[in-house]
N, C-alpha and C positions, 0 to 999 in steps of 0.2 A: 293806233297804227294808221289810219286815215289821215288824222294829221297831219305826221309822219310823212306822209307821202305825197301830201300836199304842199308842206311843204318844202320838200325837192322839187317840187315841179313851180316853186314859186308860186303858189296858188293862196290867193291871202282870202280868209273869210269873213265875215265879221261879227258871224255867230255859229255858235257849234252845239247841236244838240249829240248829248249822249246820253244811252241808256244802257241796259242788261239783255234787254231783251229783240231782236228784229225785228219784232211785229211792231214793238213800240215805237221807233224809226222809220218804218214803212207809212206807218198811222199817219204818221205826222208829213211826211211826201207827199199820200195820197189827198193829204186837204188841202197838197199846196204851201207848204211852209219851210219848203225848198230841197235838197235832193241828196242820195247819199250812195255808197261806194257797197255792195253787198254782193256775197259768193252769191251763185246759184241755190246751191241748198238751202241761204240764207231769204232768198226770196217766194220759198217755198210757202210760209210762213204767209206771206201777203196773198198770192191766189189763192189758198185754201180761206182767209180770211174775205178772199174777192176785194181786192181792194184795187181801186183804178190806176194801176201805176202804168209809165211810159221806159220802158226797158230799153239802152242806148247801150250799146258797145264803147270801152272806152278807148278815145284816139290815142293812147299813153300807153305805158309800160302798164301792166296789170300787176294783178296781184294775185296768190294762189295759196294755196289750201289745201292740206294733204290729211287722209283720213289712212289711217292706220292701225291693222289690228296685231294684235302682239298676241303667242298662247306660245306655255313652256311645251316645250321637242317630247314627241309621244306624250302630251298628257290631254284628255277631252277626245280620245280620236279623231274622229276626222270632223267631227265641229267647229272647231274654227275655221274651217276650208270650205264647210256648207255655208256658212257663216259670212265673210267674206264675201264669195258666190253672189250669195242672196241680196246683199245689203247693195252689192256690187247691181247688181240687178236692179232693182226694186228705185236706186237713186236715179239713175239712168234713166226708166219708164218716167218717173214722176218727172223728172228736169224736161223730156223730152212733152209730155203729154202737157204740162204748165206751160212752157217757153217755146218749145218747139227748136226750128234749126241753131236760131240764138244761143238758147240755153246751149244747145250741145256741143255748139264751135267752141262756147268758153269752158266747158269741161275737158279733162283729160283721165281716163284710168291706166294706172302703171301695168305691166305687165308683169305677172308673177301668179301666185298662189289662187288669188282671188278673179 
Protein backbone atom coordinates (compact mmCIF):
# COMPACT_ATOMS: atom_id res chain seq x y z
CA UNK A 1 0.00 0.00 0.00
CA UNK A 2 2.86 2.56 0.56
CA UNK A 3 3.98 2.19 -2.63
CA UNK A 4 0.83 2.59 -3.91
CA UNK A 5 0.61 5.69 -2.56
CA UNK A 6 3.84 6.93 -3.35
CA UNK A 7 3.34 6.43 -6.19
CA UNK A 8 0.47 8.78 -6.77
CA UNK A 9 2.19 11.40 -5.34
CA UNK A 10 4.98 10.67 -7.70
CA UNK A 11 7.36 9.85 -5.12
CA UNK A 12 10.11 7.51 -6.75
CA UNK A 13 12.51 5.55 -4.28
CA UNK A 14 15.27 3.68 -4.90
CA UNK A 15 14.86 1.02 -2.34
CA UNK A 16 12.10 -0.37 -0.38
CA UNK A 17 12.26 -2.42 2.60
CA UNK A 18 9.39 -4.74 3.45
CA UNK A 19 8.67 -6.90 6.12
CA UNK A 20 5.70 -8.62 8.41
CA UNK A 21 6.23 -7.06 11.10
CA UNK A 22 6.48 -2.97 12.32
CA UNK A 23 9.04 -3.37 14.75
CA UNK A 24 11.05 -4.63 11.91
CA UNK A 25 10.66 -1.43 9.93
CA UNK A 26 10.80 0.81 12.77
CA UNK A 27 14.36 -1.02 13.58
CA UNK A 28 15.64 -0.26 10.52
CA UNK A 29 14.44 4.02 10.64
CA UNK A 30 15.75 3.96 14.03
CA UNK A 31 19.43 3.21 12.72
CA UNK A 32 18.92 5.40 10.08
CA UNK A 33 18.39 3.51 7.06
CA UNK A 34 15.74 5.71 5.83
CA UNK A 35 11.95 6.26 6.80
CA UNK A 36 8.43 4.92 6.58
CA UNK A 37 4.64 5.58 6.35
CA UNK A 38 3.05 3.89 9.89
CA UNK A 39 -0.65 4.08 11.79
CA UNK A 40 -0.25 5.12 15.11
CA UNK A 41 -1.02 1.81 16.53
CA UNK A 42 1.58 0.78 14.32
CA UNK A 43 4.19 2.86 16.16
CA UNK A 44 3.32 1.52 19.27
CA UNK A 45 5.53 -1.15 18.70
CA UNK A 46 8.66 1.19 18.45
CA UNK A 47 8.18 3.15 21.94
CA UNK A 48 7.58 0.17 23.80
CA UNK A 49 10.64 -1.14 22.06
CA UNK A 50 12.26 2.68 22.90
CA UNK A 51 13.48 3.08 19.67
CA UNK A 52 14.72 6.76 18.83
CA UNK A 53 12.30 7.58 16.02
CA UNK A 54 11.51 11.35 14.83
CA UNK A 55 7.59 11.39 14.25
CA UNK A 56 6.52 14.10 11.42
CA UNK A 57 3.05 14.62 10.31
CA UNK A 58 2.52 14.04 6.71
CA UNK A 59 2.10 17.34 4.31
CA UNK A 60 -0.24 14.70 1.92
CA UNK A 61 -3.27 13.06 1.80
CA UNK A 62 -2.99 10.46 4.65
CA UNK A 63 -4.00 7.21 5.09
CA UNK A 64 -6.40 5.55 7.53
CA UNK A 65 -7.33 2.45 9.32
CA UNK A 66 -10.33 1.31 10.70
CA UNK A 67 -10.62 -1.16 13.51
CA UNK A 68 -13.76 -3.05 13.72
CA UNK A 69 -15.56 -5.21 15.79
CA UNK A 70 -18.32 -7.49 14.61
CA UNK A 71 -20.63 -9.87 17.28
CA UNK A 72 -23.96 -11.81 16.00
CA UNK A 73 -27.32 -9.54 17.53
CA UNK A 74 -28.03 -10.75 21.19
CA UNK A 75 -25.31 -13.28 21.26
CA UNK A 76 -22.26 -12.80 24.15
CA UNK A 77 -24.36 -10.05 25.99
CA UNK A 78 -23.12 -7.24 26.35
CA UNK A 79 -19.40 -8.23 25.78
CA UNK A 80 -18.77 -7.04 22.67
CA UNK A 81 -19.90 -3.49 23.76
CA UNK A 82 -17.49 -3.82 26.97
CA UNK A 83 -15.25 -4.90 24.49
CA UNK A 84 -15.24 -2.23 22.20
CA UNK A 85 -15.37 0.28 25.21
CA UNK A 86 -12.27 -0.98 26.42
CA UNK A 87 -10.09 -1.45 23.43
CA UNK A 88 -11.65 1.87 22.64
CA UNK A 89 -10.01 3.20 25.71
CA UNK A 90 -6.97 1.63 26.39
CA UNK A 91 -5.70 2.61 22.33
CA UNK A 92 -6.49 6.02 23.10
CA UNK A 93 -4.40 6.30 26.59
CA UNK A 94 -1.41 4.31 25.01
CA UNK A 95 -1.43 6.64 21.52
CA UNK A 96 -1.90 9.63 23.86
CA UNK A 97 0.71 8.66 26.72
CA UNK A 98 3.47 7.36 23.54
CA UNK A 99 2.75 10.34 21.03
CA UNK A 100 1.05 12.81 22.75
CA UNK A 101 -1.05 15.63 20.91
CA UNK A 102 0.40 14.23 17.52
CA UNK A 103 -0.56 10.98 17.90
CA UNK A 104 -4.11 12.05 18.73
CA UNK A 105 -4.62 14.78 15.90
CA UNK A 106 -3.88 11.65 13.62
CA UNK A 107 -6.39 9.37 15.16
CA UNK A 108 -9.98 9.46 14.82
CA UNK A 109 -12.92 7.20 16.71
CA UNK A 110 -16.27 6.65 15.04
CA UNK A 111 -19.14 7.24 16.84
CA UNK A 112 -21.34 4.34 17.74
CA UNK A 113 -21.52 1.20 20.02
CA UNK A 114 -17.98 1.57 21.28
Amino acid sequence: MTEQHLRRLKVRTTRVIQADRSSMVTACVARGMGFTFLTPSLLIDGFVEKMPLNIRHLPITGFSRSITLLARDRELGALPGAFARTTKTVLAGRVSRQMGDGGMLAIQFAQGEG
